[in-house]
N, C-alpha and C positions, 0 to 999 in steps of 0.2 A: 432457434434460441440464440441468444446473446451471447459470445464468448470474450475471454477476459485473457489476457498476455501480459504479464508482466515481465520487464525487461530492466536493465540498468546496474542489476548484482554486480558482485566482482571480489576482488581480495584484497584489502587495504591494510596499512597501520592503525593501529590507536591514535582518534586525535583527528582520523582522514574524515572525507564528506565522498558523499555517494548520493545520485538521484534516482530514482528508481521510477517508471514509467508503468502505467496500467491502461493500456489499450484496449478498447471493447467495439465490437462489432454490429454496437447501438446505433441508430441514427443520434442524432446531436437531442433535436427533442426527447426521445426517449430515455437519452443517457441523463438527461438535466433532472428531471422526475425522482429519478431515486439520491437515498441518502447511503454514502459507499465509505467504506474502509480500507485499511490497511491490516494486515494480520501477520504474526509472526510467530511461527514454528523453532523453535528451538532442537538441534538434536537431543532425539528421546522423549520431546513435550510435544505438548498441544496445542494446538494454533490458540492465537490469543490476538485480540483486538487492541491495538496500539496508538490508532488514529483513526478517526473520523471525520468524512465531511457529510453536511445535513444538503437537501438538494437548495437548500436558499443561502449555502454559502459558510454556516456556522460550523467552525472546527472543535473537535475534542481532544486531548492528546491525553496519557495514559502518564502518574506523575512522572516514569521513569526518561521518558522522552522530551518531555516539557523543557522549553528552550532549544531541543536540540535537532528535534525533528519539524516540520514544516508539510503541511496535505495541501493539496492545491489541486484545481479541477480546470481543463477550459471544456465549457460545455460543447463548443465548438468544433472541436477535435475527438470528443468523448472519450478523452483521455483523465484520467487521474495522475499524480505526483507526489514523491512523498522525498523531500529534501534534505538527507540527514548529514548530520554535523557533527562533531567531536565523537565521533563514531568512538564503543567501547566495545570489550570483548565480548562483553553480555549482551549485544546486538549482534551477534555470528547466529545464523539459521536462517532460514529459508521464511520470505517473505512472498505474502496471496494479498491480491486484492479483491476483493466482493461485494455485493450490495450489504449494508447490514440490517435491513428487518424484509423488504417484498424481496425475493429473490426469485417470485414466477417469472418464467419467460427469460428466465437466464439457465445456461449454463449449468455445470459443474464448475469444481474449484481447477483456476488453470493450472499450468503448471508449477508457479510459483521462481523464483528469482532466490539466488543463493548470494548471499552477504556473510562474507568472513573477516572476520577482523582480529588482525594478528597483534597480542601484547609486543 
């Protein structure tokens, strides 16, 4: 099965940028095929879908993020990226990345990457 790492968390200000990294253990073909996400856990919630990318490249972003955040893939590396900017307090929680519709032949959810953002 395919496993997912996400990397790049940390503890910033209000205002800081963070890039967060979602490494998988796909070959490059395999990892281009599927259409992947970003997800964010809040302490006490529920993971929730923040950002999207479709495997031909097309992004979604969630209105909260719009402008701020940035998903990016290189097929290549079968990496994912998720570039956030004017980081706010309401972006502290633990950030997954995952396929978001086939998820056969992957994984569980990795560990997940903690982002705290201090007012």
């Amino acid at each position: 099965q395919v496993r997912l790492v996400e990397s790049g968390g940390g503890l910033v200000q209000a205002g800081g940028s963070l890039r967060l990294s979602c490494a998988t253990s796909a070959s490059g073909i395999t990892f281009a095929r599927y259409d992947l996400g970003w997800y964010h856990q809040r302490p006490g919630g529920q993971r929730e879908l923040v950002a999207e990318i479709t495997a031909i490249g097309t992004t979604v972003l969630v209105d909260s993020v719009k402008g701020r955040f940035t998903i990016s893939r290189d097929n290549t590396k079968a990496t994912m990226y998720l570039q956030m900017k004017s980081l706010k307090p309401e972006d502290t929680g633990v950030y997954y990345c995952r396929p978001t519709a086939d998820t056969s032949g992957w994984a569980g959810w990795g560990p997940g990457t903690q982002v705290t953002v201090s007012s």
